[in-house]
C-alpha positions as MATLAB code, in Angstrom:
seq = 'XXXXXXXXXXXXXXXXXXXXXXXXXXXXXXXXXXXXXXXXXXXXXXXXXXXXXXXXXXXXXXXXXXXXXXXXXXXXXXXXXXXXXXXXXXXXXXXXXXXXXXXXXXXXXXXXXXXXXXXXXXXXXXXXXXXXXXXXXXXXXXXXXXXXXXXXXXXXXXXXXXXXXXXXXXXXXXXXXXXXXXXXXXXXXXXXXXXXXXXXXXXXXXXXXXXXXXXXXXXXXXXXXXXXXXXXXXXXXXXXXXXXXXXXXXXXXXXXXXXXXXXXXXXXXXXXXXXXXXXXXXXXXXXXXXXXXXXXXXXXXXXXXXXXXXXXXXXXXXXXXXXXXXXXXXXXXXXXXXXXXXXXXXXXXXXXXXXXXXXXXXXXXXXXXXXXXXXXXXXXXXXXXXXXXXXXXXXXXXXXXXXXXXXXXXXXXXXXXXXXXXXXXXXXXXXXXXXXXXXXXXXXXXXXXXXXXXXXXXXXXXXXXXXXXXXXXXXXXXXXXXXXXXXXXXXXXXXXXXXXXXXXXXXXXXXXXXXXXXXXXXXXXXXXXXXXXXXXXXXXXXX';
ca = [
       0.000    0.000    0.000;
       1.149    3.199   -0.935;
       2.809    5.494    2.109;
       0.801    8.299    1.557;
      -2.384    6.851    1.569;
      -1.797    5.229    5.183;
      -0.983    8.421    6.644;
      -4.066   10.375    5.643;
      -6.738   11.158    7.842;
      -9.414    9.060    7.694;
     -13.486    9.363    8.919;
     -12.315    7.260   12.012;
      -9.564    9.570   13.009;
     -12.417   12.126   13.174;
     -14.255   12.949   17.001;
     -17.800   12.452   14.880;
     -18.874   10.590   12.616;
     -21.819   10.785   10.108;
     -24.364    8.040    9.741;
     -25.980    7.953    6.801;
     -29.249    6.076    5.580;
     -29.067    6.188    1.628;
     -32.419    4.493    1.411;
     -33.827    7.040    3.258;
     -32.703   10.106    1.503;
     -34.135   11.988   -0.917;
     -31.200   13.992   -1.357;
     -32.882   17.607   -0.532;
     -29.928   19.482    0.230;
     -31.144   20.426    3.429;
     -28.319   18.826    5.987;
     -25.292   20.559    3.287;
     -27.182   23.961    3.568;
     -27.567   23.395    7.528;
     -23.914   22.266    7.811;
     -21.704   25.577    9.125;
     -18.501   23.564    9.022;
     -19.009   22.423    5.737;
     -18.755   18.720    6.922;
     -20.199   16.905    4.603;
     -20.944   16.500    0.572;
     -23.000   15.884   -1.922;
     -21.333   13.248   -4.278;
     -21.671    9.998   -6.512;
     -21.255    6.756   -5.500;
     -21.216    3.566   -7.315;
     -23.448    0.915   -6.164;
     -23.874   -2.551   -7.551;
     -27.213   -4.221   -6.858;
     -29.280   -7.273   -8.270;
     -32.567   -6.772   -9.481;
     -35.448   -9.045  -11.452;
     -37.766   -6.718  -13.823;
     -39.327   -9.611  -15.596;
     -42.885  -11.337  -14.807;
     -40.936  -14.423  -13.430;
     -37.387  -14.331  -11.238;
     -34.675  -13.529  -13.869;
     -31.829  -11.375  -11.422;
     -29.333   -8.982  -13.166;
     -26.401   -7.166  -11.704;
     -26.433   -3.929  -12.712;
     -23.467   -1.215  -11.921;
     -24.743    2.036  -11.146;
     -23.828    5.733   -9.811;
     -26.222    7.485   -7.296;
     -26.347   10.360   -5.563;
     -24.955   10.477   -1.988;
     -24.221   12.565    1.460;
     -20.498   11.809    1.900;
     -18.554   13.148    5.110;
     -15.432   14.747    4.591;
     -12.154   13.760    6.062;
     -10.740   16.653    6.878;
      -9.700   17.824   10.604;
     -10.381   21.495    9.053;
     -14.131   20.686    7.828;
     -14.499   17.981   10.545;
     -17.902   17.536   11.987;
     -18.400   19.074   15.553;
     -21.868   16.839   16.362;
     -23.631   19.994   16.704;
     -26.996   17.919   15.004;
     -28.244   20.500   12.749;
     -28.363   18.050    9.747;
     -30.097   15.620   12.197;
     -32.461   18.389   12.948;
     -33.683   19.689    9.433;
     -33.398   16.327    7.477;
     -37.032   15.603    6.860;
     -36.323   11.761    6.431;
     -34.649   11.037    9.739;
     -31.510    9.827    7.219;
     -28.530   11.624    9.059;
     -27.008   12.387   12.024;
     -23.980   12.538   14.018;
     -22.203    9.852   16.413;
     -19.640   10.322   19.047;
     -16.434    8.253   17.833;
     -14.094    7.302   21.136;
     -11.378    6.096   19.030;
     -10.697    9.285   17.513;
      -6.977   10.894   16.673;
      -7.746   14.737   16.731;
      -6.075   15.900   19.589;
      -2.804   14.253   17.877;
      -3.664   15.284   14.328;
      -5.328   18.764   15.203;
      -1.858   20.472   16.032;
       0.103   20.670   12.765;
      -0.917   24.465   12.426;
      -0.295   25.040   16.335;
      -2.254   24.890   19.229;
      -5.762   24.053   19.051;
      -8.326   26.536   19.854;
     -11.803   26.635   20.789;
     -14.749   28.038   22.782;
     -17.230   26.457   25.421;
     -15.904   25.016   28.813;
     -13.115   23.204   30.085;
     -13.028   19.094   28.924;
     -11.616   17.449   31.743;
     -12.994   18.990   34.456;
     -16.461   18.107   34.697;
     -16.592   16.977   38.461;
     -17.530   19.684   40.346;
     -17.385   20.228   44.006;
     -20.792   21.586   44.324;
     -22.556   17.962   43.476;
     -21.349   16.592   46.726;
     -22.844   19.425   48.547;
     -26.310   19.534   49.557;
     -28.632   20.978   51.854;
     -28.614   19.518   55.213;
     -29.988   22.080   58.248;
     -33.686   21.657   57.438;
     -35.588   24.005   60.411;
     -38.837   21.974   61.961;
     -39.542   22.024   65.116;
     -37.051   23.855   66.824;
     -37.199   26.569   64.458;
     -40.044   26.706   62.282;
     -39.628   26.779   58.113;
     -41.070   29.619   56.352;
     -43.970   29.776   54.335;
     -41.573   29.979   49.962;
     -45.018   30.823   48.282;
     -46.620   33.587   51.101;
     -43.503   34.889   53.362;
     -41.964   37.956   52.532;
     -38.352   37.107   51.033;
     -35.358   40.253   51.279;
     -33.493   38.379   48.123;
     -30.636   41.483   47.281;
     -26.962   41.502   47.652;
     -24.807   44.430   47.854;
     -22.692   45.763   45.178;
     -20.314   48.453   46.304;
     -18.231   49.156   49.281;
     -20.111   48.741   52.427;
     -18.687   50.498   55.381;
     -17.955   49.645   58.704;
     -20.944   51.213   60.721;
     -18.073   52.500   63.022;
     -16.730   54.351   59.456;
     -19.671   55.976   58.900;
     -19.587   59.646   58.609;
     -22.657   60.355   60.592;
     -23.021   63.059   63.203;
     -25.619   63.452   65.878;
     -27.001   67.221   65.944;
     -29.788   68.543   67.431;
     -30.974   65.353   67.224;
     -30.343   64.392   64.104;
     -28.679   62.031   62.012;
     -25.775   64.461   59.645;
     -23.832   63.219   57.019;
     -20.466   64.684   56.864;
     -19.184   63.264   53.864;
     -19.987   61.157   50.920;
     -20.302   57.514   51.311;
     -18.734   54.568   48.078;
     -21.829   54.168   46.175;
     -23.611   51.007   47.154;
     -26.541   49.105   44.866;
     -28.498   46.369   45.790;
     -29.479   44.341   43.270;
     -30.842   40.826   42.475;
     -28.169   37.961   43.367;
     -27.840   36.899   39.729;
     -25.619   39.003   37.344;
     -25.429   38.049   33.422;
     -22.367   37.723   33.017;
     -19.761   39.617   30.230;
     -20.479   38.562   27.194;
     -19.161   40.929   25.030;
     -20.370   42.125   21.239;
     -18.235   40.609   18.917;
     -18.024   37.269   20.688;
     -21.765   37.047   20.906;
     -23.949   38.319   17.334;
     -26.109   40.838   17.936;
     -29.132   39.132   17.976;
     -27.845   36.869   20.792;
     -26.715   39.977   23.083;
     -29.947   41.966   21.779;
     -32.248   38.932   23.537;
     -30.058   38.868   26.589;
     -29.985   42.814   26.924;
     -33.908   42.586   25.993;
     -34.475   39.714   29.335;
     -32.285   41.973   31.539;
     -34.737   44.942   30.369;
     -38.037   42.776   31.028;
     -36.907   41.014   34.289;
     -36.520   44.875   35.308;
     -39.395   46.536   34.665;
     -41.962   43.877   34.627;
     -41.064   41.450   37.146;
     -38.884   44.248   39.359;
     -36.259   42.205   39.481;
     -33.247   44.130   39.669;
     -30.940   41.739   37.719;
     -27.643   43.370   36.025;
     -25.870   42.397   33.063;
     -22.331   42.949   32.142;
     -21.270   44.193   28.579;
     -18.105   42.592   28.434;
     -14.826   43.580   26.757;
     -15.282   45.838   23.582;
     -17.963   48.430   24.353;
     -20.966   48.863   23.664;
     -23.758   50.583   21.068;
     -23.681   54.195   21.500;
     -27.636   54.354   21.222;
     -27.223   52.033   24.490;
     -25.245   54.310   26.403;
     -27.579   57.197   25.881;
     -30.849   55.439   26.825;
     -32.381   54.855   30.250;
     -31.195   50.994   30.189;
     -27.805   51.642   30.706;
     -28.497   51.717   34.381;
     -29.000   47.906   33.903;
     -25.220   47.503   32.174;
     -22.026   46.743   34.421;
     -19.062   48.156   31.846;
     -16.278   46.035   31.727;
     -12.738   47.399   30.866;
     -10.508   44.586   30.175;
      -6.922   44.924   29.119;
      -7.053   45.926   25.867;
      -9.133   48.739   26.625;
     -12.033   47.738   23.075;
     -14.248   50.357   23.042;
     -13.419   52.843   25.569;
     -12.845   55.559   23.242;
     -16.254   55.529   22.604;
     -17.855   54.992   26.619;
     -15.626   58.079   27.211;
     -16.896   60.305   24.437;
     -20.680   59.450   25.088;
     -20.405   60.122   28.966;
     -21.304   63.676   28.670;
     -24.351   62.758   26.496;
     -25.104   59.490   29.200;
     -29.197   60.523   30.528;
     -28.214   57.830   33.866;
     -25.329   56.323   35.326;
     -24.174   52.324   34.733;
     -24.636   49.719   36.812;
     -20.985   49.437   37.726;
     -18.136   49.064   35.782;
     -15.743   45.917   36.533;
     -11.883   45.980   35.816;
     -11.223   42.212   34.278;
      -7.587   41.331   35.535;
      -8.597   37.295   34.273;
     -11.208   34.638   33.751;
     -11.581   31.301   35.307;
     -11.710   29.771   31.813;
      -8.393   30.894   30.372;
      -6.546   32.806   33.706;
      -3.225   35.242   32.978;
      -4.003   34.292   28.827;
      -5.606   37.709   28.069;
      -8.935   38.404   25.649;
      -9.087   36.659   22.129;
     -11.595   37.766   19.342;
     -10.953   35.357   15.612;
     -10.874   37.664   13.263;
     -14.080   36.078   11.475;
     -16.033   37.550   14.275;
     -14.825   40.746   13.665;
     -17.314   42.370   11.387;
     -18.263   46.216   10.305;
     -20.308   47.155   13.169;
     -17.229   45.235   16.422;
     -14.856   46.954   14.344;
     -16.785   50.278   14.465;
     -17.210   49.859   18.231;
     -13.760   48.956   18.957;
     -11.856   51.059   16.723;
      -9.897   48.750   15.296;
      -9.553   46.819   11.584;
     -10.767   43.175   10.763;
      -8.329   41.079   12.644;
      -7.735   39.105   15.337;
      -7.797   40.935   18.324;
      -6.017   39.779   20.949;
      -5.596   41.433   24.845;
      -2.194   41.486   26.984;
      -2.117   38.675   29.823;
      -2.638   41.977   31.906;
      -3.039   45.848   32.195;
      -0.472   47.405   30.770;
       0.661   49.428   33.891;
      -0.990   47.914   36.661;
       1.952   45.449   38.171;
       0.639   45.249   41.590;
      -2.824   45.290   43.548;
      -1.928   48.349   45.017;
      -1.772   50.434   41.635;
      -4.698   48.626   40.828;
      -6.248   50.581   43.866;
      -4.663   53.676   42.611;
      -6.312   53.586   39.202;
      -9.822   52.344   39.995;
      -9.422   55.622   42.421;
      -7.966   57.905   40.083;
      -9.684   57.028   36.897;
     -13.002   55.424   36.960;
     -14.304   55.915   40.211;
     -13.448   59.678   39.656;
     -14.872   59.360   35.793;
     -18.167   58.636   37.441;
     -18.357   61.162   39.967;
     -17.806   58.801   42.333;
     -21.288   57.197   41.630;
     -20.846   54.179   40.235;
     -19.190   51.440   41.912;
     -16.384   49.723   40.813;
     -15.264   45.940   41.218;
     -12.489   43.442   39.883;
     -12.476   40.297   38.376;
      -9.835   37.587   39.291;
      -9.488   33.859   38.402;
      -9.668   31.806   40.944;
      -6.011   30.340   41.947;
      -3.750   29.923   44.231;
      -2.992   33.996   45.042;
      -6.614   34.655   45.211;
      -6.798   35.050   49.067;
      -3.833   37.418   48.433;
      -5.524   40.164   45.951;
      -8.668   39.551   48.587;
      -6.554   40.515   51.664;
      -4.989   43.586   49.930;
      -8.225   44.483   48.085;
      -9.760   44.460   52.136;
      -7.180   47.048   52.728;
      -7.962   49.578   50.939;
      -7.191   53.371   52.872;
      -9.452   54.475   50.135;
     -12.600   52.318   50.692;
     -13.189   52.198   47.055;
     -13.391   48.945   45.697;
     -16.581   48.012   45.318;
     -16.535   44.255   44.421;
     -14.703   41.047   44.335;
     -15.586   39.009   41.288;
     -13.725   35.201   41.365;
     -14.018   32.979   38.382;
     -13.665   29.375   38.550;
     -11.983   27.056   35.619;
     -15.410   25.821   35.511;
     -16.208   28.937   33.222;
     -17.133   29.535   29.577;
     -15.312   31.767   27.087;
     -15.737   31.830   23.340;
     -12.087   31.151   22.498;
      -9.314   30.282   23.851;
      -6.543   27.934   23.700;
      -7.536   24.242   24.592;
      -4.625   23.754   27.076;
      -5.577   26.842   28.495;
      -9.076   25.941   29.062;
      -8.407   22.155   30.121;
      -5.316   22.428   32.579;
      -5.002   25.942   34.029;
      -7.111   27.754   36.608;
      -8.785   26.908   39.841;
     -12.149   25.814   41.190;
     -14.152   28.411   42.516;
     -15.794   26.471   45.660;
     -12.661   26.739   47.297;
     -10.918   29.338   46.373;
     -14.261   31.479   47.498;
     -14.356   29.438   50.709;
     -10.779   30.510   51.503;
     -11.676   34.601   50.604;
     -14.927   34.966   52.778;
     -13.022   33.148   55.923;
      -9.886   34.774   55.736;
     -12.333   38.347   55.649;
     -13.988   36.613   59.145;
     -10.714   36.228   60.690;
     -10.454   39.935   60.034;
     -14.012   40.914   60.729;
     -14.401   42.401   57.543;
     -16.907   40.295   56.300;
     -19.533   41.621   53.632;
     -17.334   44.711   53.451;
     -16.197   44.325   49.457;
     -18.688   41.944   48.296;
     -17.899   38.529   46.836;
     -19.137   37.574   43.870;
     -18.350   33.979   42.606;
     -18.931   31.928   39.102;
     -17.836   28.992   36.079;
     -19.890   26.609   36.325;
     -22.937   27.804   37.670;
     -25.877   25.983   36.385;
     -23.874   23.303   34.423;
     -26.584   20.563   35.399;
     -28.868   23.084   34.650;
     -30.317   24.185   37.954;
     -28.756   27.213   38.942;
     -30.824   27.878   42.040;
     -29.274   25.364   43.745;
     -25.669   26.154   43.104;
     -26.224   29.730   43.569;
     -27.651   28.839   47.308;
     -24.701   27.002   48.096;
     -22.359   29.417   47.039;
     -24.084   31.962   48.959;
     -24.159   29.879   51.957;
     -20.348   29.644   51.428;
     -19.667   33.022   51.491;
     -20.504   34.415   48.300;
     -22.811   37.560   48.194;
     -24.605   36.414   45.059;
     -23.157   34.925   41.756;
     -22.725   35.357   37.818;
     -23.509   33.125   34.562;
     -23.168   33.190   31.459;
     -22.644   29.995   29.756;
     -26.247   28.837   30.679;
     -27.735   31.784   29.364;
     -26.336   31.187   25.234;
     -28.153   27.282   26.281;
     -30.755   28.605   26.839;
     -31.124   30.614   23.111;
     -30.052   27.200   21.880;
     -26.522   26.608   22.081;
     -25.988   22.957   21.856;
     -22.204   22.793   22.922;
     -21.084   20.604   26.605;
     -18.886   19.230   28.459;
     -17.900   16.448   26.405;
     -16.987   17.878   23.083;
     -19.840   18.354   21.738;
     -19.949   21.343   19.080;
     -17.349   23.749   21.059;
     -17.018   25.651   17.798;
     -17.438   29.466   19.134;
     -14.226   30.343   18.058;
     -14.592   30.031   14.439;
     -17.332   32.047   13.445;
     -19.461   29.256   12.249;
     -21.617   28.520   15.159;
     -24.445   26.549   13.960;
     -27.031   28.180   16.287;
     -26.072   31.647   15.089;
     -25.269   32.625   18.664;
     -21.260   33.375   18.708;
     -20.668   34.025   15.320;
     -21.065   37.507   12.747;
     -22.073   35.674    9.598;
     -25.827   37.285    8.591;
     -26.702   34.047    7.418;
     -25.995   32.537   10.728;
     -27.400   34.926   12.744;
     -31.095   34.812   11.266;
     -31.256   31.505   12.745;
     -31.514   32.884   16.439;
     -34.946   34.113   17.487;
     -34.489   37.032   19.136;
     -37.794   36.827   21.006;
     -37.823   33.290   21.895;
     -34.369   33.297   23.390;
     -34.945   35.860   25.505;
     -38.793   34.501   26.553;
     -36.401   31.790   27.735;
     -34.548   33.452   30.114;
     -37.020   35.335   31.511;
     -38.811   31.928   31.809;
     -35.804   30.137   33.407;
     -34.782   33.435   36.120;
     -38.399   33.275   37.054;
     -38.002   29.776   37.930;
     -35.101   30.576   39.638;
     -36.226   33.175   41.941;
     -38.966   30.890   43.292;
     -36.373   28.210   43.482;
     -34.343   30.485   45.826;
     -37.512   31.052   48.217;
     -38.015   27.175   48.127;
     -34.102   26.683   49.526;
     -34.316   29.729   51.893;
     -37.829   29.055   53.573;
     -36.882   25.386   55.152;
     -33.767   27.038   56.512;
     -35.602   29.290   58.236;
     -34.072   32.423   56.511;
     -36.045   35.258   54.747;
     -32.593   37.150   53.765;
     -29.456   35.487   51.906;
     -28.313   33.202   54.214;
     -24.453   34.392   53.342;
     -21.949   32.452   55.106;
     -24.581   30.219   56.823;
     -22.584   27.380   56.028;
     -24.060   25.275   58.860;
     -26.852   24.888   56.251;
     -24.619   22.722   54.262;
     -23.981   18.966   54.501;
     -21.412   17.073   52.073;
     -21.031   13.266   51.683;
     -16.988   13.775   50.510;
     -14.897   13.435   54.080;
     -12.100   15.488   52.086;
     -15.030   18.191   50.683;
     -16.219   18.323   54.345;
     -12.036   19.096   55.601;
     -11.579   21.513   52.916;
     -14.475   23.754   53.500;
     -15.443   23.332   56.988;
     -18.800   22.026   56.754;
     -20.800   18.969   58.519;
     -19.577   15.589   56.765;
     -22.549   12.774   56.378;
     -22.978    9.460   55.171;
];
């Protein structure tokens, strides 16, 4: 056999594989013109079949060519199982299976290292699944009523002072303030996390912006949202919703030319704005936007050509947490009028405790949050040994932050605000509660919410494709003809839907507890059946 044909890559070397039905097909086209990663073919094949036309048995052989769906093998076009010919094949003729045997990770690297988006491969066990509830209240102390009791469900975000660092003044009286206070919001536990335009199309940020909106100012509940890195639409920053948007400045800065020039023009303040030093998904890697995702209206926002844009591993200038105090005080806090408050994000690792402990020391009082991001986390491209084998888990890591702020008694003082992973089996409720119970002050997601427009990527390697502009949902891509497949409407009816059922799952975990605020900290509500869970975090081990 010839060398070269032994050493090309063949439909087994592939992660999927496409089974075919030839009987069934009536070779509409439909599964090619569904197919983003151009996966499979319409070709010939010959087929050699007996047949008997005559009145009484006479079988010929008879050589002919038919038409046929062929896969390609091809580690550039190869098939991501995303099901989309499964989906809109009217014949039930195709559709995708999982090959184990499969060579990619050896054969994927011979024009460098493989990218991708989604979440991290290898990590799938989380912490959180050993965890459950434990301290139900009966008779001692009697459960609440989840449907008729009154529930306080807000967490801070902002700097909240020491009652013995208030400036208040007794005259006359009455209560004087002598000074201004860090701005301080209390909003709804559950912030959307960045997701910026350019990684997301605009119809999928337009349906996440529009659920933010709605959960608002029909259903008062004050969720946030954060834009992410690159800016945002300049008809955005001049309406009334922008005091649902947390700004994030990352460190390559997309789209702050433009947030500065429409501040004079801004009718209400943001949210908050958050400083992203790294993400749990790819931590001390920097931002990464392919440059198919860069289209007319990311490059308009960003002020930058079609190419791929990539951010420093960190702020060019910022080299230790104290300067990082030093500009949030100088720059942005000051930008604001010191109005808006102003946290940080961190990945979750090893010197988390660290940035925590220096952040809590603050002469200023200025920072106004603590945002820690697990390896558990999404991103929509990144470097696959990035996102399999570096970061942290957040359980931990957040465990360590809120008792290292007890031993201090500053506890609650910057609020923390944990996430990656939350809601990967798909109830978010109950991971939220037991981070919260943990220490956190309330919690971010953003994977879940692209699910729940349709995204059809996981854990296992299924789809994953964010990264090269082809998403087959039209959710993380810029290609028009992608992006008419996402329903604006529907998507975001979805998460409205899903934080709805959220919210009442919260008052369902917090009433048999006993507790009608956030039961922060209470970590004598949780149970674990892991001995070394139980060791790590300090909670009640059970069997």
């Amino acid at each position: 056999m010839e060398t070269v044909r032994t050493q090309d890559v063949g439909k087994n070397d592939l992660k999927w594989k496409i089974e075919y039905h030839a009987e069934r097909c009536t070779m509409c086209g439909s599964c090619i013109s569904a197919c983003t990663m151009n996966a499979i073919e319409a070709t010939m094949a010959r087929r050699s079949v007996t047949v008997s036309n005559a009145c009484q048995p006479d079988p010929v052989k008879e050589h002919k060519a038919v038409p046929v769906i062929k896969q390609k093998a091809s580690i550039a076009n190869a098939c991501v199982g995303c099901g989309m010919c499964e989906k809109v094949c009217p014949n039930n003729a195709i559709r995708p299976v999982r090959n184990p045997d499969h060579r990619v990770n050896l054969l994927a690297r011979d024009h460098g290292p493989i990218k991708r988006g989604g979440r991290t491969n290898l990590n799938a066990q989380r912490t959180l699944d050993s965890v459950i509830v434990g301290r139900i209240s009966q008779m001692t102390d009697p459960a609440l009523d989840s449907e008729r009791h009154t529930f306080d469900i807000l967490a801070p975000f902002g700097r909240v002072l020491n009652p013995k660092e208030l400036p208040l003044s007794l005259t006359g009286g009455e209560l004087k303030m002598n000074k201004k206070t860090p701005p301080v919001n209390w909003i709804y536990p559950l912030i959307f996390s960045d997701m910026s335009i350019g990684a997301l199309s605009t119809r999928a940020w337009e349906a996440v912006s529009l659920a933010t909106a709605y959960l608002n100012e029909k259903h008062n509940l004050p969720i946030r949202m954060c834009s992410g890195e690159g800016g945002m639409p300049v008809k955005l920053l001049e309406s009334e919703r922008l005091k649902y948007m947390i700004l994030q400045i990352a460190s390559g800065h997309f789209g702050w030319n433009r947030i500065i020039q429409a501040m004079p023009r801004m009718k209400v303040d943001p949210a908050g704005i958050l400083i992203k030093i790294g993400q749990g998904a790819k931590p001390g890697d920097g931002g990464l936007l392919p440059a198919a995702k860069v289209a007319e209206h990311v490059q308009a926002i960003r002020g930058v050509p079609k190419a791929t844009l990539s951010s420093p591993p960190n702020h060019q200038g910022l080299y230790s947490i104290e300067e990082s105090v030093q500009k949030m005080h100088l720059s942005l806090n000051a930008a604001f009028g010191f109005r808006v408050p102003v946290a940080i994000k961190c990945a979750a690792s090893a010197t988390s405790v660290s940035v925590y402990n220096n952040l809590l020391r603050d002469p200023y009082k200025i920072c106004g949050g603590f945002f820690l991001d697990g390896i558990q986390g999404g991103t929509g491209a990144a470097n696959e040994v990035s996102l399999d084998h570096t970061g942290h888990p957040v359980v931990s890591k957040l465990r360590e932050c809120y008792l290292a702020a007890v031993k201090q008694g500053l506890q609650g003082q910057i609020p923390l605000w944990a996430g990656g992973g939350i809601g990967m089996t798909g109830n978010a409720a109950a991971d939220a509660f037991k981070m919260i119970c943990l220490g956190a002050n309330g919690v971010f997601v953003g994977k879940i919410l692209i699910q729940l427009l349709g995204c059809v990527g996981n854990e296992r390697g299924r789809c994953n494709a964010c990264s090269t502009g082809k998403c087959p949902t039209g959710i993380c891509t810029q290609d028009p003809r992608l992006v008419k497949r996402l329903d604006i409407d529907k998507g975001a009816q979805n998460i409205v839907d899903y934080v709805l059922a959220l919210d009442s799952e919260m008052r369902k975990l917090m009433a048999p507890i006993g507790n009608s605020s956030l039961p922060v900290g209470r970590s004598d509500a949780l149970v674990t059946t892991d001995k070394a869970v139980a060791d790590k975090l300090g909670i009640q081990y059970v069997c």
